[in-house]
N, C-alpha and C positions, 0 to 999 in steps of 0.2 A: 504494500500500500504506500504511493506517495502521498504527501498532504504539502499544499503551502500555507506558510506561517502567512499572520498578515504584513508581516517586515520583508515578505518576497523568499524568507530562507525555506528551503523544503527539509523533509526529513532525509538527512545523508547516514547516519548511523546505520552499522552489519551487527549482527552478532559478534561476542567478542570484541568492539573496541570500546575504549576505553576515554572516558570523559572524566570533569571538575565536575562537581555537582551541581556549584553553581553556576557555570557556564553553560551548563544542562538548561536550568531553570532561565536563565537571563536571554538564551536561543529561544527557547520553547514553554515558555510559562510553569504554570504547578509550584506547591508548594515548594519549599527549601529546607524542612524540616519534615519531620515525620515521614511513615514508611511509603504512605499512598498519597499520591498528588495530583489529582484532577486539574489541568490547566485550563486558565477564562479566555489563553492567549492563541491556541491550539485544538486541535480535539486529538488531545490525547490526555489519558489517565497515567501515571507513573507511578509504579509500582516499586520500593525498593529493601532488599529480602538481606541478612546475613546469617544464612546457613548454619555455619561454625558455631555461631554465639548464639545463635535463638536453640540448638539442640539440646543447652546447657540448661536451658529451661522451657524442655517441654512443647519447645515450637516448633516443627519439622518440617520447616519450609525448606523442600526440595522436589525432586521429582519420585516418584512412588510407582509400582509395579503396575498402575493402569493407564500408562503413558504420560498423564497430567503432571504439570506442575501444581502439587498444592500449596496456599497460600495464605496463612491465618492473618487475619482479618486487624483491625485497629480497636483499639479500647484497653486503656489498661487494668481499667482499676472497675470490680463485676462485672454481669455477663456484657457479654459485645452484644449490639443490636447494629440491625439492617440500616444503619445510616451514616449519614457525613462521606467517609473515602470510601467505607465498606461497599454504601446503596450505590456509590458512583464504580464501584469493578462490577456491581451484577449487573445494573443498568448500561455497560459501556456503549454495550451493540444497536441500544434504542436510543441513544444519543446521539450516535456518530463517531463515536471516539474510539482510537486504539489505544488500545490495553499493553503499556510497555512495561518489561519487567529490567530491573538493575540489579544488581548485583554489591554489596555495600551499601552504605544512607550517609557517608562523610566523603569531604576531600574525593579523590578519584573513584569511582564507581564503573562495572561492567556492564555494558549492553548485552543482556542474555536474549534478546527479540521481541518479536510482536506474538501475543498470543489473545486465545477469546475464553470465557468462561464457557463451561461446555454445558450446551443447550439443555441435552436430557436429565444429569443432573449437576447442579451448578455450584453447589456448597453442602457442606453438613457440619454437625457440632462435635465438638468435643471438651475433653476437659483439660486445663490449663494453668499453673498459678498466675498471680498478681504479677504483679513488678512487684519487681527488690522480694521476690520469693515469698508473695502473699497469698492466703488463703487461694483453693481451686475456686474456681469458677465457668460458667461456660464459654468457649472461643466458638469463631467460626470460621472454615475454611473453604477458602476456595476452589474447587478445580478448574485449571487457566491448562487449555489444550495449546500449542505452539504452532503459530501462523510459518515460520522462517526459518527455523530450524527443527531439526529432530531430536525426539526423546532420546532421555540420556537412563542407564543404568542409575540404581536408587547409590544416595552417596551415604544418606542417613540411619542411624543405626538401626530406627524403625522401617525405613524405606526397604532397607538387606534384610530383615530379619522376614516382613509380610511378603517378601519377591521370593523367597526360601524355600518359606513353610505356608503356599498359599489356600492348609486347606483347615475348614475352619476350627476345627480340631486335632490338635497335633499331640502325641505322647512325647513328653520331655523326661531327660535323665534330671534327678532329685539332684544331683550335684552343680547341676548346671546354678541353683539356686536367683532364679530371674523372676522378679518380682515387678507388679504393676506399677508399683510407687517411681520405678527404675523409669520407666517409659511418659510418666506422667509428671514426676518432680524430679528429673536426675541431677538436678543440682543439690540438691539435701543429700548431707551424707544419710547413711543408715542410721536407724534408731536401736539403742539398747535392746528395745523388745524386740524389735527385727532380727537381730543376732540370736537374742533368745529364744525367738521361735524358730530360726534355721537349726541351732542346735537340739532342739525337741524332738525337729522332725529328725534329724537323720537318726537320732538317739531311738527314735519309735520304730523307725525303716529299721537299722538294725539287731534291734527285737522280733521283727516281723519275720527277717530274715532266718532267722535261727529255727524259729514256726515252719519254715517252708515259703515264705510268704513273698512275693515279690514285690515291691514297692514301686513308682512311679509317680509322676503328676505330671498335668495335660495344659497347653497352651491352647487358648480360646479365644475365638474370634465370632463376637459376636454377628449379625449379620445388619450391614449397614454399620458399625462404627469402627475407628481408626486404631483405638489403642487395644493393644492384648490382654487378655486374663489371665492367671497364674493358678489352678488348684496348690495345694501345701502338698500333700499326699494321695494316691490312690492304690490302694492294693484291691486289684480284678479277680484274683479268687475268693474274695470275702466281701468285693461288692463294695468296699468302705471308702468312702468318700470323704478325708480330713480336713479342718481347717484349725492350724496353732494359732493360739493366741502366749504372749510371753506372761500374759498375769491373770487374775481371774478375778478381776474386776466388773463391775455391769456394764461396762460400756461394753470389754472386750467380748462378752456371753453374748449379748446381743447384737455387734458385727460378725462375727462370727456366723450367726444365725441366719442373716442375710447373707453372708457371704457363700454358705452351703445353698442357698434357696439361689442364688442368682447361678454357682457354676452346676448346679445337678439340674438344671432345663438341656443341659449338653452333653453332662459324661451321666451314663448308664451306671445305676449304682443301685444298691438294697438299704445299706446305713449310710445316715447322716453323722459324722463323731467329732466334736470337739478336744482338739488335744492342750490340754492345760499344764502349768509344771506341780498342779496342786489341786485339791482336793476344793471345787469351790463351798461355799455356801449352800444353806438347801434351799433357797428361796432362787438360786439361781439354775441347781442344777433342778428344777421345779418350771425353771422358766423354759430351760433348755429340752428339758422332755416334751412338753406341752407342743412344742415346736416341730415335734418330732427329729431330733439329736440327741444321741447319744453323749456323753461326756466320759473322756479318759484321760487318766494322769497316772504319774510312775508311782507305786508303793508296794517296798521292801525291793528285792531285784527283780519285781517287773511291773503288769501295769493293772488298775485296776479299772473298772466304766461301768455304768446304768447300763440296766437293761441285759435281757442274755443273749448268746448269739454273738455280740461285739466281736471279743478278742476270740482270735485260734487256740 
């Protein structure tokens, strides 16, 4: 697509070369800050992405296993809504404008092309923290299909991982220890309870084993969203579907609870069991039955749980 500017310049920019930002902006209108920039001066929308740094929190603006570049949206602080740059990349094609993407948002920036949000379907949500690594909230992204160049293999650690393992259920080794928080906050290190319940589980998988028992947990892809699921454990000859928690607290009894209820619509299973490092409450392990879960913790050299049937 050519365009003339109203000062006579046309657009000369290839993929791959390289501009000032501001000389971006002082040629062809759009903002000078911020990531998307709808120009009053041009009709074009400027989009501008950094890969590297946005993965550090949860942004995976790159290209992804269905050719698209995806493209999460502007807002930082709760959820993003349909307006300002956002409404101006879904609306480009009813405006007139092309949809450029850049590469960088300071100083020198790359011309990565022209591309269009893809018609059939144009965006979806996901979950994202704040700036300066605040609470989740909801993002939105975009899928921007490429006008002038061609799709590129995934660069991002989400983009390689879903190009992999593109089937919606995958069985993962317990060691591999790849958790959602990884793909949704990988800027936060790990929490104490996170350690503690990676060591539960292998501590229980190793018991199991001795049983006969083979242990595993399954990667999940729900249908229509971006980020993966993680089960904690599944042993397939007893049907038992885990989830640790590192304390036996009420909060952790009842995520927990949900969190069996959201991965067992996927993996095939007979028990629901919560593995705890302790003996909860009876109000809670009261809460946890009622729910249908089981509840297990280690006592003496091995493990005890509600209900019969549970352990081998």
């Amino acid at each position: 697509m050519v365009e003339t500017a109203p000062d006579g310049q046309t657009w000369t920019l290839r993929p791959g070369d390289r501009i000032e930002r501001k000389v971006l902006h002082r040629r062809y209108g759009g903002r000078t800050q911020g990531g998307i920039g709808p120009s009053a001066k041009t009709p074009n929308v400027f989009v501008f992405t950094d890969p590297v740094a946005g993965e550090k929190h949860g942004y995976y603006d790159d290209w992804m296993p269905d050719g698209c570049f995806h493209y999460s949206g502007e807002g930082q602080h709760g959820d993003q809504r349909m307006v300002s740059g956002n409404a101006s990349i879904l609306d480009h094609r009813a405006e007139g404008r092309a949809l450029r993407v850049f590469q960088g948002a300071r100083g020198t920036v790359t011309y990565r092309g022209e591309f269009v949000v893809d018609q059939d379907d144009p965006w979806y949500e996901a979950d994202a923290p704040e700036t300066d690594d605040g609470p989740l909230r909801r993002v939105i992204v975009f899928r921007l299909r490429p006008v002038d160049t061609e799709p590129q293999e995934p660069a991002t650690r989400l983009g390689r991982l879903l190009g992999s393992h593109p089937g919606r259920v995958e069985e993962r080794p317990l060691e591999r220890n790849e958790t959602e928080r990884a793909f949704v906050e990988p800027n936060r290190e790990a929490r104490a309870a996170e350690r503690r319940e990676a060591a539960l589980v292998l501590a229980f998988a190793d018991y199991l084993l001795g049983k006969g028992q083979r242990s595993c947990r399954h990667r999940i892809l729900p249908p229509g969203e971006s980020r993966p699921l993680f089960t904690d454990l599944y042993a397939e000859r007893l049907g038992l579907l885990v989830e640790a928690k590192g304390s036996v607290t009420r909060e952790n009894v009842r995520m927990a609870i949900g969190q069996l209820a959201d991965y067992g619509r996927f993996v095939d299973h007979t028990t629901r069991a919560i593995l705890v490092p302790s003996r909860p409450r009876e109000d809670l392990l009261s809460l946890a039955i009622s729910q249908g879960c089981a509840v297990i913790w280690p006592e003496g050299g091995g493990y005890a749980s509600t209900g019969s049937g549970v352990m081998p």
